[in-house]
Each structure stands twice: as C-alpha cells, then as structure tokens.
N, C-alpha and C positions, 0 to 999 in steps of 0.2 A: 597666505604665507606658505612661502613651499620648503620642505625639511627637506635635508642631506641624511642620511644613513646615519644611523649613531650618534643623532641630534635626539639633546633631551629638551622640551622643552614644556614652561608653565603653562597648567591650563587655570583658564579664569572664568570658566562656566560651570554648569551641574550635572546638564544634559546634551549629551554628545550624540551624532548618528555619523556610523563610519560606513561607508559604503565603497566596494570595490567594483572599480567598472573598467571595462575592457574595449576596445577599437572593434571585435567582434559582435557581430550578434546573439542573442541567444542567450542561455545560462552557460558561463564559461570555466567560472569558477566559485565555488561554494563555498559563504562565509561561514565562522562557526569563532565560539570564543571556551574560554577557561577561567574559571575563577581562582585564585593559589592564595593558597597559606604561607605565610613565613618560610616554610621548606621548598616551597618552588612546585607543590603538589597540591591537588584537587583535596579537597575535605571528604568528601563522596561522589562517584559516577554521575551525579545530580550536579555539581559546577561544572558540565560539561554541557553550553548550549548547542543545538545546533537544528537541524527540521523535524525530527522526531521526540528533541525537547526545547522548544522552543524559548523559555520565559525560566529565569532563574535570580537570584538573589543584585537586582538592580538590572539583568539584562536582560532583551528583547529584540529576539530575530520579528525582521520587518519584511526580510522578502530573500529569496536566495543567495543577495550579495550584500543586507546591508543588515547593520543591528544597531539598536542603541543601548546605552549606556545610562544611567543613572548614576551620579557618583554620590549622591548623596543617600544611597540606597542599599550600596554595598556594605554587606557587613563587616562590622568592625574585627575580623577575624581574618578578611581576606585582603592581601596585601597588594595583590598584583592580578590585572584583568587582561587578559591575553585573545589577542584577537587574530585568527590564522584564515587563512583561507586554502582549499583546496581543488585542484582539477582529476582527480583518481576517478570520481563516479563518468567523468565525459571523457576517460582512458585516455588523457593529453598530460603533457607536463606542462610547464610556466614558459619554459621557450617556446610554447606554441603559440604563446596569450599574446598579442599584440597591442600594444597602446594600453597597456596596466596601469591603473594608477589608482591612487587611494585619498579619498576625500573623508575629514574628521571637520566635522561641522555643529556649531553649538551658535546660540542665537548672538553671540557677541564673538565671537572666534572660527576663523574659517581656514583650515590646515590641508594643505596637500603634500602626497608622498607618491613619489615613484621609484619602487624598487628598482634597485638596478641590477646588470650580469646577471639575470637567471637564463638556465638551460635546463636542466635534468631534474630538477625539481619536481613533484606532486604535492607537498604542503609546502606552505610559508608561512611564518610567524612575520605576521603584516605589520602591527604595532601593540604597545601595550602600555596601561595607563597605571599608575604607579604612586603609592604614597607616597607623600619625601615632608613629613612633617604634618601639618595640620592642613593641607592642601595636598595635592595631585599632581602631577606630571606627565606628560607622554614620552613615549622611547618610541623612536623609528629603529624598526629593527630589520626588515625584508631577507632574515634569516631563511634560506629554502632547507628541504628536505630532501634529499633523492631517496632516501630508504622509505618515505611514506608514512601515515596516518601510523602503522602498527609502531612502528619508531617514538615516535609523534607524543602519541597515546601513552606507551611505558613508559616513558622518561617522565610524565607530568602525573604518574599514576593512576590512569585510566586504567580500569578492568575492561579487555576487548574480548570477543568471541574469536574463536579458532575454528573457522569454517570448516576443517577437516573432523571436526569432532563434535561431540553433542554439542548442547547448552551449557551442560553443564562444566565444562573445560574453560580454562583462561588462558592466555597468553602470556605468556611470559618476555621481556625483553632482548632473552636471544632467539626466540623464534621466530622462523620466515617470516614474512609480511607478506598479508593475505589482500586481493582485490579491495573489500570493504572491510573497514573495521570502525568499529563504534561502541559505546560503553554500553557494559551487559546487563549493569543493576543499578537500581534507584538507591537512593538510603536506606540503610536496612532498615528504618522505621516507616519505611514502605511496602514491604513487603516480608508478610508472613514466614514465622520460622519453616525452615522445611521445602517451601518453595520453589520451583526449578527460577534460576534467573532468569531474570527477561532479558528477550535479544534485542536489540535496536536497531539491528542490520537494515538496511531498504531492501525491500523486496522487486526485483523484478523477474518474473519465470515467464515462461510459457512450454505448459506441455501438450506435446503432439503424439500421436500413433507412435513417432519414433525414439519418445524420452523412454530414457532405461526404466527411470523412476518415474510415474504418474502422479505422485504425492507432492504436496506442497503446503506450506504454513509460512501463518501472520502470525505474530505477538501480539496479539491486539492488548495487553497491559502497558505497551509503549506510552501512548496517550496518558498514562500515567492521572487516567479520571478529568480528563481536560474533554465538557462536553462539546467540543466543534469541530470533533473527529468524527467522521461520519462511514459507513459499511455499505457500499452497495453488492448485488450481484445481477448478472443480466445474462440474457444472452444477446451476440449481435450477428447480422450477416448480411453479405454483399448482393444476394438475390442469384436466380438462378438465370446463366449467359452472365455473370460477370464478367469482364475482362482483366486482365492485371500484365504489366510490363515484368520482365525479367527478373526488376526487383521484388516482386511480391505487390507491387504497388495496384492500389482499383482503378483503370482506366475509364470503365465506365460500368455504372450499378446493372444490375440483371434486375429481375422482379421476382413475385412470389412471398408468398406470406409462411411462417412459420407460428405456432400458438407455444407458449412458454408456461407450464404449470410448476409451482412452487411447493415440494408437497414436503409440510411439516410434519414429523412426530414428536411427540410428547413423551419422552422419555422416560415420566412420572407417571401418566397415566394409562399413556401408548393410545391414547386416541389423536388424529390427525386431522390436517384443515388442507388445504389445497386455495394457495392465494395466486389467482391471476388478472390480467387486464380487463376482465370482464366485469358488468355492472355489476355491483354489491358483493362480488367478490375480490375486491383489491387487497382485504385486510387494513388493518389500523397497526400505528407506532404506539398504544395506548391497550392492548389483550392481547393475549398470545396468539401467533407466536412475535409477535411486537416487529410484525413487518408491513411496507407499505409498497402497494405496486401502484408506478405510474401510468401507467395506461398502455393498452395494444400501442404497436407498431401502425406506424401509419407506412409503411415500407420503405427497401431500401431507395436510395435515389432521392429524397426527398431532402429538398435542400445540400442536393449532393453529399448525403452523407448516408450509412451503413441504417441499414433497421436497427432498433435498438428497445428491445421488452426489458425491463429493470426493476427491481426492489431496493428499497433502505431496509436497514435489518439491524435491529437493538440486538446484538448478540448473546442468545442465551446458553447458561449450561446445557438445560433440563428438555436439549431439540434438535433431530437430524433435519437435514434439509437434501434432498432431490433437486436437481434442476430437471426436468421433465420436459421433453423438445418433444413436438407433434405435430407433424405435417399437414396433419385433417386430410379426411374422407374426401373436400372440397377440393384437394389438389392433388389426390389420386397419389397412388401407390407410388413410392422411389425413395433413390437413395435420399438420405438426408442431409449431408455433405455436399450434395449439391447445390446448395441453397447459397455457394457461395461465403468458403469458408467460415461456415456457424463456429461461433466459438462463447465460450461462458466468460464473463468480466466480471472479476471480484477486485474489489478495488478498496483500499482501507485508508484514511488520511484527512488534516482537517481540510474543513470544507473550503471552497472556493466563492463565487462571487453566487453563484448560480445554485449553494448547498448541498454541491454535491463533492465528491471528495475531488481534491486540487491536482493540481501540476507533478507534485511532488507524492504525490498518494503509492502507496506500496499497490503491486497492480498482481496478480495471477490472471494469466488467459490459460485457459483449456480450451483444446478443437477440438471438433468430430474425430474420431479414430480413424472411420472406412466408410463403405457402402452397403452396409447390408440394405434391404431392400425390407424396410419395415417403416410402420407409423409413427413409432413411438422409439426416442432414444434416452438414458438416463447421462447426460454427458458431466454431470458432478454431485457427488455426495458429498456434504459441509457437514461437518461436524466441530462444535468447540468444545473444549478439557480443558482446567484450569488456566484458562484464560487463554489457551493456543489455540487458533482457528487453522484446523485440516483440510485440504482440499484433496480427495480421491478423482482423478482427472481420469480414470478408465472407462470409457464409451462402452454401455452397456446398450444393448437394443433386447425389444419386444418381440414376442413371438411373430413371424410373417406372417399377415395377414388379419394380429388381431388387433384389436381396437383397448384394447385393456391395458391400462397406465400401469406402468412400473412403480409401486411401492418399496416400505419395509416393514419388516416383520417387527414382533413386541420384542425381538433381538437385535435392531437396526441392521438386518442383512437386507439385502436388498431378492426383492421379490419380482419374477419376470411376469407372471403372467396370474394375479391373486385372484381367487372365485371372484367375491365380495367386494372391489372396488372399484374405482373408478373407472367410468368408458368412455370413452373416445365420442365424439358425433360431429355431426354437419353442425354449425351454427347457425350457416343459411335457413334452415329447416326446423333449426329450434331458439330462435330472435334471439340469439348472439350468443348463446349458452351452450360453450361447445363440449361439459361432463356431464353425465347422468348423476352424477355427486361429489360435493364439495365436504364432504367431512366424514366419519363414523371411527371405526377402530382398527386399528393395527391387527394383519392377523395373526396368530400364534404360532411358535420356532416352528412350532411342528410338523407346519404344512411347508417341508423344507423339497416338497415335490413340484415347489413352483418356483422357486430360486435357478439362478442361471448358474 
C-alpha cells in the first residue's frame, strides 16, 4: 500500500520493521527513532535510539537504515514512536538522496512511503506510530529539518553536547547547531551522582605531526554495559616504497616489518607486562591487564591490505598503556615513518561479523610525527578515567642508537630511555623473542633523568 503525506493509517500487526533505502549506494542516510510522552518529549536521553544506543523500550536498530518496532512492547507511558532519519554525519542533505523511500513492513501489512519536496533538509521525521485507542496507527509525516539534529534534539527534549565546550555543557534550543549532536546522558538511574555526563557523540579524529591538539577521547560508558562493544588498538602500515595517488590513497604496498609492544602499567601496584604477537606473550582477556594480541603481522601487501599488529582490550581503570613501535636490529637503523604511513587504530564499537568492532565504530588514528632516526617510537599513551578513554597522540622516540623500550614511571610519565627495562633484539638470533623481558616494575619518579 503506498501513503500520501498526512495519511493516517491503521496498523494491524505488533511487529513492524521500517527501513529507509535510497537509489544510491552505501550508507546515505541514518535511521534513528524517539520514544514521547503525552507532551511530545522523551522521558529520558534513553528514548532516544539510534547506533550508539541501539535497543530501548520495544525498539531495535537493525542496521543503519532500518529499525523495528514492537508495539506490544512499548511502554504504557509512551504515547507516540517517532522515526527520523538523518544525512549530517555523510555532510549531504535530502535533496541529494535520490530514489528515497520508506518501507514499514509487518507479516500481514506491507506500507510504503515516499517523502516528497525535500532540498535543504539534514533530518526528517519519516513516520510515526501512534496510539489512537486500544490500537495504533501510523502518520506519514516526511516533515524535513534544515536547522538539523540540534533543532531536532531540543524541541523533543534531548540533552545534546555543545562541541564548543566541555561535557559538561548542554545545549539549549537557541543555540547554534553543531556538526553532530546526540544525547549526553542515560537515565539518571544510570549513572552515579556526581558523574561527568556521558557523551554519545561518534568519534572520528585523526591526529598528525600537524594537529594543534595531539589528545583525543572515547566515552567508552556509551555502550551503556552492552557486552558486544568490543576495544581494539593496533598499529598498521603500508610498508616501506609504498606508493600512494594524490589522494592519499595506497597504490601499491611497500614491504618491511615493524614489531608492536604493548606496554602495560599497573597503576595499583606499578609493576608491568609487555603483551605482543610473540609466542606466550600475547596475554589473555581473562588477568590483567585483560588484553589479547592477535598475532605478528604477516606484512603489508598481503592480501592487498596494510600490516596490521592488534589487541582487544577489556578497558581498565587501574592501567596505562604505551603503544611501542620497533623497527628491530633485523632492519637496521631509520626513520620509522618510513614504513609507510605507520599509524595506531584505536577503534571502539559493537562488534561486527568477524568480532571485531563494526562499520560504525568510533575510530582514533594517530601517525608517526617525523623522522628521527631511532629504533624505538612511543606513538600513543592510553589512559582511561572514569570511564573516558584518552589518547596522547605525541610521537615520542628513543634515544639514537639504543635498543632500550620506552617505558613509564610509578608516576605514568613516560620514560625514554630506563636502566632496568626492556631491550630491543634480533629475533632472528633469539627464536622469535625479540625483548630481553616481558614484565618486572615500573621505575620510580625519581629517576626523572631518563624522561624525554
């Protein structure tokens, strides 16, 4: 059955899936819905679904563009289910979407809608399902927005974050509308008094040599304790002789190996582990520091894709974490930046087919800085604080010449070059084991004579 705009019509099912799909390819437009009260407003930032809260009171995001519905599920509180969609995050409006249409599908009822006149739009209120008695209703609404999601968000009573200003700031209905907005806090019976709010913003950065700011953070409370949110970190790189076209793109992989050490500290007790793709040292998701490495790099090129060394990471308070890049003895003295754009991938979000975090995952890259001409580079320090995960993206390197890993001290500074720990070596020379040691203690502020 196909609706006209401003058509109300009876539904005679329980469970609905609405799916908006487009003439283009790709992800064009991103679905997301509301739950309302009698006053036309959310109960809590929590009736707000959408990929960073996926699952709420009867509804269920199914993939970028479609969700369903439970109507027998919804609480008897909430009167009206609001289904919008948005193109802000792919910086297009609705007059760029081509062939838009909108499919509401239940096993006995099959509805189509195609909004009509949009141009300037970034959101649209697609349709919404509606009490009217002891049954339900749909309304074809294909209401657009040009003011956007911050518009969007106030009028329905979302709490959104103010990009300009901490976390701890909200928005208010006459202020600008920012890139992304998305609601800031759970139900307050989710979250501890005192608490800075959680952001929900999607993360995408990447910082280089040329970012003002080297610093970057995840909300990892997002996930709101949903375990199929998964934490990776890596490093990856193109090999040394990459090629790359004008856009930055890899024309063809270079070769060379890079070795990736993970070096934890224990905040609590300040002694450390050093988890890498080496035999019996990959670590477990089961003892601290509750990380798991998936194995050396078989290099780049392989399977025409980039090298890629990686951990999962159960996120702890009570743990700094080093990314530790090291060229080895085996491939002689240079820059490390050569290896063909190295860069670190921290990547947060649930998982995908393959368990590792999805399409939609909040992503940080850091890259090499420069060239210095050393073994050893620390290219990110991770730290998490009430549940905010920091990324320090300033490319630290090791003294020229030595073989000695970058640590941190029982102060989490970072250490360039520590008596007492880890060294560098050939793996060739010692059956695949390329540190003199994988664990002992942190050394004390003191020794603030080896700090860079």
């Amino acid at each position: 059955m196909q609706l006209l705009k401003g058509s109300k019509t009876d539904l005679t099912d329980v469970r609905y899936t609405v799916e908006i799909a487009a003439a283009s390819t790709g992800n064009v437009v991103d679905i997301a819905a509301v739950l309302l009260g009698a006053d036309g407003k959310v109960r809590s930032d929590n009736d707000f679904v959408f990929f960073n809260n996926p699952k709420a009171g009867g509804l269920a995001l199914v993939s970028d563009a479609a969700i369903t519905v439970d109507l027998g599920s919804i609480p008897a509180d909430v009167h009206r289910v609001l289904i919008t969609g948005s193109t802000e995050a792919q910086g297009n409006t609705f007059g760029d979407v081509s062939g838009l249409s909108v499919d509401i599908a239940a096993a006995g009822q099959q509805l189509t809608f195609v909004p009509p006149g949009l141009e300037t739009e970034t959101v649209l209120q697609v349709v919404a399902f509606y009490r009217r008695g002891a049954g339900w209703k749909l309304d074809a609404i294909g209401q657009g927005y040009s003011e956007g999601l911050a518009k969007f968000a106030t009028e329905h009573g979302i709490t959104v974050d103010d990009p300009g200003a901490d976390n701890t700031t909200s928005m208010s209905p006459s202020s600008a509308p920012a890139p992304v907005h998305t609601p800031q806090t759970p139900p307050a019976s989710a979250q501890p008094a005192g608490a800075t709010p959680i952001s929900f913003e999607k993360v995408k950065i990447s910082l280089t040599k040329d970012s003002a700011d080297k610093t970057a953070r995840i909300d990892l409370r997002k996930s709101q304790g949903d375990p199929n949110w998964v934490l990776t970190v890596g490093l990856e790189w193109d090999g040394r002789g990459a090629k790359y076209d004008r856009h930055g793109n890899v024309k063809r992989y270079g070769e060379g190996d890079l070795d990736v050490y993970f070096f934890c500290r224990n905040e609590e007790t300040n002694k450390y582990v050093v988890i890498s793709g080496e035999s019996r040292h990959r670590g477990s998701l089961d003892t601290w520091p509750h990380m798991h490495h998936y194995g050396d790099s078989k290099g780049p090129g392989s399977g025409n894709k980039p090298a890629t060394e990686q951990v999962r990471v159960l996120p702890q308070e009570n743990g700094d974490l080093l990314v530790n890049v090291y060229q080895s003895v085996d491939n002689g003295a240079g820059a490390i930046d050569t290896f063909g754009k190295p860069r670190v991938a921290i990547r947060y979000g649930r998982a995908g087919h393959d368990g590792l975090p999805g399409p939609d995952a909040d992503e940080i890259l850091v890259y090499v800085g420069n060239g210095q001409d050393s073994y050893w580079a620390t290219v990110a320090h991770i730290d998490v604080q009430d549940g905010v995960l920091t990324v320090d993206g300033e490319t630290r390197y090791s003294h020229p010449g030595s073989e000695r890993m970058p640590v941190l001290d029982t102060a989490g500074n970072w250490v360039r070059q520590p008596e007492d720990g880890p060294v560098g070596r050939s793996k060739k020379a010692h059956r695949g084991i390329g540190l003199t040691k994988y664990t002992g203690r942190c050394p004390d502020q003191k020794y603030t004579q080896y700090q860079f």
